[in-house]
C-alpha positions in Angstrom: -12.3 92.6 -89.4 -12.2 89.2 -90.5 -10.2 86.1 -89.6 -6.8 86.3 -91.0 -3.8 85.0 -91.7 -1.7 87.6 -91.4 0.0 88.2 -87.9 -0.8 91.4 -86.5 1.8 94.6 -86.3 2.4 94.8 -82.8 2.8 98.3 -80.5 4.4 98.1 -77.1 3.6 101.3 -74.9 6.1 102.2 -72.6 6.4 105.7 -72.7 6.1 106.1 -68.6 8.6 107.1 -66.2 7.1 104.6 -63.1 6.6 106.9 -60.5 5.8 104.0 -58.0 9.0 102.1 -58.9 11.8 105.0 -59.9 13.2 104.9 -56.0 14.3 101.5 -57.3 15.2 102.0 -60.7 17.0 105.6 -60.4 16.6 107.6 -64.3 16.0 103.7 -65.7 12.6 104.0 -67.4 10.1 101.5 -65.7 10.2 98.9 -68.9 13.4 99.1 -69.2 14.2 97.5 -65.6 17.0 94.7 -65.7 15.1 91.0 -64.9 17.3 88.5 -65.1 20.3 90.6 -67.3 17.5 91.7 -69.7 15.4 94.7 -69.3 12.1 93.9 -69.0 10.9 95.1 -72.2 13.2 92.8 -74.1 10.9 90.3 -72.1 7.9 91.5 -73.7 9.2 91.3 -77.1 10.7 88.1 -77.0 7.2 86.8 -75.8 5.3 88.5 -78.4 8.0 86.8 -80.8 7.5 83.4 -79.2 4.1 84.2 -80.4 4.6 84.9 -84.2 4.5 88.8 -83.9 7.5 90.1 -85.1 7.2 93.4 -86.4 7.5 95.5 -83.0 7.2 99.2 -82.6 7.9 100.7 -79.4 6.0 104.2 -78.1 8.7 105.8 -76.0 8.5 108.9 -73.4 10.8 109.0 -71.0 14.3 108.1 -71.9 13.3 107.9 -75.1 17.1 107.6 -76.1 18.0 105.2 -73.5 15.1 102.6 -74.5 16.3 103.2 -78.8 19.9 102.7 -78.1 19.5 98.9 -76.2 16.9 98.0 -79.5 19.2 99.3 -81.7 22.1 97.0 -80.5 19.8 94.1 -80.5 19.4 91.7 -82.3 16.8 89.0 -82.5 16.5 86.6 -85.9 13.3 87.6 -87.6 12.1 90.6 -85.5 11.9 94.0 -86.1 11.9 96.6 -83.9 12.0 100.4 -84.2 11.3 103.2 -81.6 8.9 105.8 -82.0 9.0 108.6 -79.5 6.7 111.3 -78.4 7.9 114.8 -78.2 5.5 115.4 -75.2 2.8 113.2 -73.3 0.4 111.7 -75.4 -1.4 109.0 -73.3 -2.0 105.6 -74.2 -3.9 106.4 -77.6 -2.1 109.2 -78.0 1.3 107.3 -78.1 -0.4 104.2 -79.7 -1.2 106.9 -82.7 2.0 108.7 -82.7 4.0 105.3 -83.3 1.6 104.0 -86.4 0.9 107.8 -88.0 3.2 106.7 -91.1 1.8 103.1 -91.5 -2.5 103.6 -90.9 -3.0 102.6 -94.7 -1.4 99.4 -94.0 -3.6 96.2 -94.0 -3.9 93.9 -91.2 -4.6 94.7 -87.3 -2.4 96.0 -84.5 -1.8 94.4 -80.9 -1.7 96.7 -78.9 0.4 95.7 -74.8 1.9 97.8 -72.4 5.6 97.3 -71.7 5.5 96.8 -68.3 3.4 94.0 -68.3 3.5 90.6 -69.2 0.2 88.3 -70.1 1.7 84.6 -71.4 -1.7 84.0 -72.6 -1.8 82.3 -76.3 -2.5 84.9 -78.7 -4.2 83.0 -81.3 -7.3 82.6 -79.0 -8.0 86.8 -79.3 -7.4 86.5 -83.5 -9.6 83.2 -83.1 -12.0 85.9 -81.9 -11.4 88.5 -84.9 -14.6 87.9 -86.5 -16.9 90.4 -86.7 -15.1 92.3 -83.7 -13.6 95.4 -84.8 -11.8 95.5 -81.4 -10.5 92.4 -79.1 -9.2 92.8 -75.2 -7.9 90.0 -73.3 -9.7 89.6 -70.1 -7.3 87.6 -67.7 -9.6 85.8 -65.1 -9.1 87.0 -61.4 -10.5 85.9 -58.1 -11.2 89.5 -56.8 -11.7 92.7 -58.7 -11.7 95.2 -55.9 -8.1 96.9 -57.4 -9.0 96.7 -60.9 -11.7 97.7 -63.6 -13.5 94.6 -65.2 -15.2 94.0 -68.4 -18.8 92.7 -68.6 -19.8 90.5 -71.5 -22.7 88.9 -72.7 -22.6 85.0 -73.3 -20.5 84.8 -76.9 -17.9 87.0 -75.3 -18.6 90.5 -76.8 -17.9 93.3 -74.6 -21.3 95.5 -73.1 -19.6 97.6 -70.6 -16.9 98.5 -68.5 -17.2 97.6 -64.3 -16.0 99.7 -61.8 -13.7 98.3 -59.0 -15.8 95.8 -57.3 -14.9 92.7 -55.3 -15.6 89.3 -56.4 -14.3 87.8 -59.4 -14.4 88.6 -63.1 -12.4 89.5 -65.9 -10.2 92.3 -65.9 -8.7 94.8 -68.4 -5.0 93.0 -69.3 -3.8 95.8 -71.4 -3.4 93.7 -74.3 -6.2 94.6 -77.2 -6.1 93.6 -81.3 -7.4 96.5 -83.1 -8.9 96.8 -86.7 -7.1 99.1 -88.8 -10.7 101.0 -89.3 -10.6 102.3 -85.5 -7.8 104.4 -85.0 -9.3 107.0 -87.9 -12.0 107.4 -85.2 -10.2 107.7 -81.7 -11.0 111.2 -80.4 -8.5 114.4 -81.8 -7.4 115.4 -78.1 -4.4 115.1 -76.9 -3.4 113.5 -74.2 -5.3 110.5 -74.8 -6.2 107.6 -73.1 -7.4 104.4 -74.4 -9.1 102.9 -71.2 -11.1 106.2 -70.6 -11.4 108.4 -73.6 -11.3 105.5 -76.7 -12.5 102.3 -75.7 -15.8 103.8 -74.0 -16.1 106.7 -76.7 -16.1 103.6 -79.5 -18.5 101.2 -77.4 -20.8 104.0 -76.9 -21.0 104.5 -80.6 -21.7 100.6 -81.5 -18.5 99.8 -82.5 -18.6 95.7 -81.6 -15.9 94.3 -79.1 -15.3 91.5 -77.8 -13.2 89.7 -74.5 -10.9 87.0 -75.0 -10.9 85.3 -71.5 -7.8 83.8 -69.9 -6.4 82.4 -66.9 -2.8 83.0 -67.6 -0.2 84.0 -66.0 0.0 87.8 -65.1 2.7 90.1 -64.2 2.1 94.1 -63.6 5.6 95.2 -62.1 4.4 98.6 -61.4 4.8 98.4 -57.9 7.8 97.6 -55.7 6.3 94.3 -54.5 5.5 93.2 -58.2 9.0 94.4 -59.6 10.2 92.2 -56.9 8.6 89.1 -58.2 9.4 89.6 -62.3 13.0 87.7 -62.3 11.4 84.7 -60.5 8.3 85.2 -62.8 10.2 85.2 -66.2 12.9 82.3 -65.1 9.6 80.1 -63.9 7.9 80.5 -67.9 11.2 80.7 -69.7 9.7 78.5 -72.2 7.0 81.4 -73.4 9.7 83.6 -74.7 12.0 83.3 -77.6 
C-alpha cells in the first residue's frame, strides 16, 4: 500500500438503530444522539476533520433521512460529506461497500470508524504504519479484555490473530481500520456482512498482511446507557481534538 501523502477517504458506519440505548433516544438513530447541542456523529466528523480527513461518507440504515437532512444543512469549511444509505441491512462490510460502490477505482485508502464511537488517537501513527500493510486497525490499549475481542501481534506490530474475550490486558479492536483500495474487490459476496467476523478473518486466513497501530487514547463506545451518559462530559473534556 505504500506510504502516502494523500489523506485517506473516510467512511463512517452508522447504519444501527441502538437497541441498548433507543429507551433513551426515542426514533433518534444511536449516532445521531445530541452531546452537547450536536449529535454525536457531527462529533466524529469534526474529529476526523481535526485530523486532515475531510472527504466523509456516511453508511446510513435507520433514519436514513433523518441523519442526510442534519449533513445536508451543515456546513463545515473544507469537509465534505454525503450520505449513502442501504435499502436493507448490509452489515458492517456490507454498508462499508454499499457507500464506496461508485468510487472503488479511486486511488488512495479508506478509514474506515464507526459512528458511535470516538478514538482521539492521532491518525498519522496508523498511515505511519501503511507500509507493506494492506490493512491497518488501531488497537487501543486496555487493562482488561474480559468484554472485548483483542488482537495478537507479533513484535513489529502485524496482526497474527484475533483473541477471544479473555481477562488481562491487551489491545483491543477500536473499530477504526485504513484499508488498501486492493481489499474491498475481495471481501466475501454475502450479504449481510460483517467486517469483524466474515472480512477481517476471511483476508488474514488468506495472507493478506495487517498490521495494529497501538494506542492509549482516549475511548468512548456510547452504546450503552452508562456510556451515553458520559459522552457530553467526554467531548467538552478533549474539545481541542475536534474542529
Amino acid at each position: 500500500m505504500g506510504v502516502n501523502s494523500e489523506p485517506a477517504k473516510a467512511v463512517i458506519l452508522a447504519g444501527g438503530a441502538g437497541t441498548r440505548v433507543q429507551h433513551l433516544l426515542g426514533d433518534i438513530p444511536k449516532p445521531m444522539a445530541p452531546v452537547t447541542g450536536k449529535p454525536f456523529l457531527e462529533w466524529v466528523v469534526r474529529f476526523l476533520a481535526k485530523q486532515g480527513v475531510t472527504d466523509v461518507t456516511i453508511s446510513t440504515g435507520y433514519r436514513a433521512e433523518y441523519i442526510a437532512a442534519h449533513f445536508d444543512r451543515l456546513a463545515l469549511p473544507g469537509v465534505s460529506v454525503r450520505c449513502r444509505p442501504e435499502s436493507q441491512p448490509l452489515g458492517t462490510a456490507g454498508g462499508f461497500l454499499n457507500a464506496v460502490a461508485d468510487r472503488l477505482d479511486e486511488p488512495g485508502r479508506w478509514l474506515v470508524c464507526n459512528g458511535d464511537s470516538l478514538v482521539l488517537a492521532d491518525l498519522r501513527a496508523m498511515r505511519a504504519m501503511d507500509a507493506g500493510m494492506e490493512a491497518v486497525f488501531l488497537g487501543v490499549d486496555v487493562p482488561d479484555c474480559a468484554r472485548f475481542g483483542s488482537l495478537e501481534t507479533d513484535s513489529s506490530g502485524r496482526l497474527l490473530r484475533f483473541v477471544e474475550k479473555r481477562p488481562g490486558g491487551g489491545l483491543i479492536n477500536a473499530g477504526v481500520y485504513l484499508l488498501a483500495r486492493s481489499l474491498p474487490p475481495r471481501f466475501p459476496s454475502q450479504r449481510p456482512l460483517s467486517f469483524e467476523t466474515d472480512v477481517f478473518p476471511a483476508l488474514l486466513a488468506s495472507g493478506v498482511l495487517m498490521g495494529v497501530s497501538p494506542t492509549s487514547a482516549p475511548f468512548l463506545d456510547i452504546g450503552s446507557e452508562a456510556t451515553l451518559g458520559m459522552a457530553s462530559e467526554f467531548v467538552t473534556r478533549h474539545k481541542n481534538f475536534f474542529l
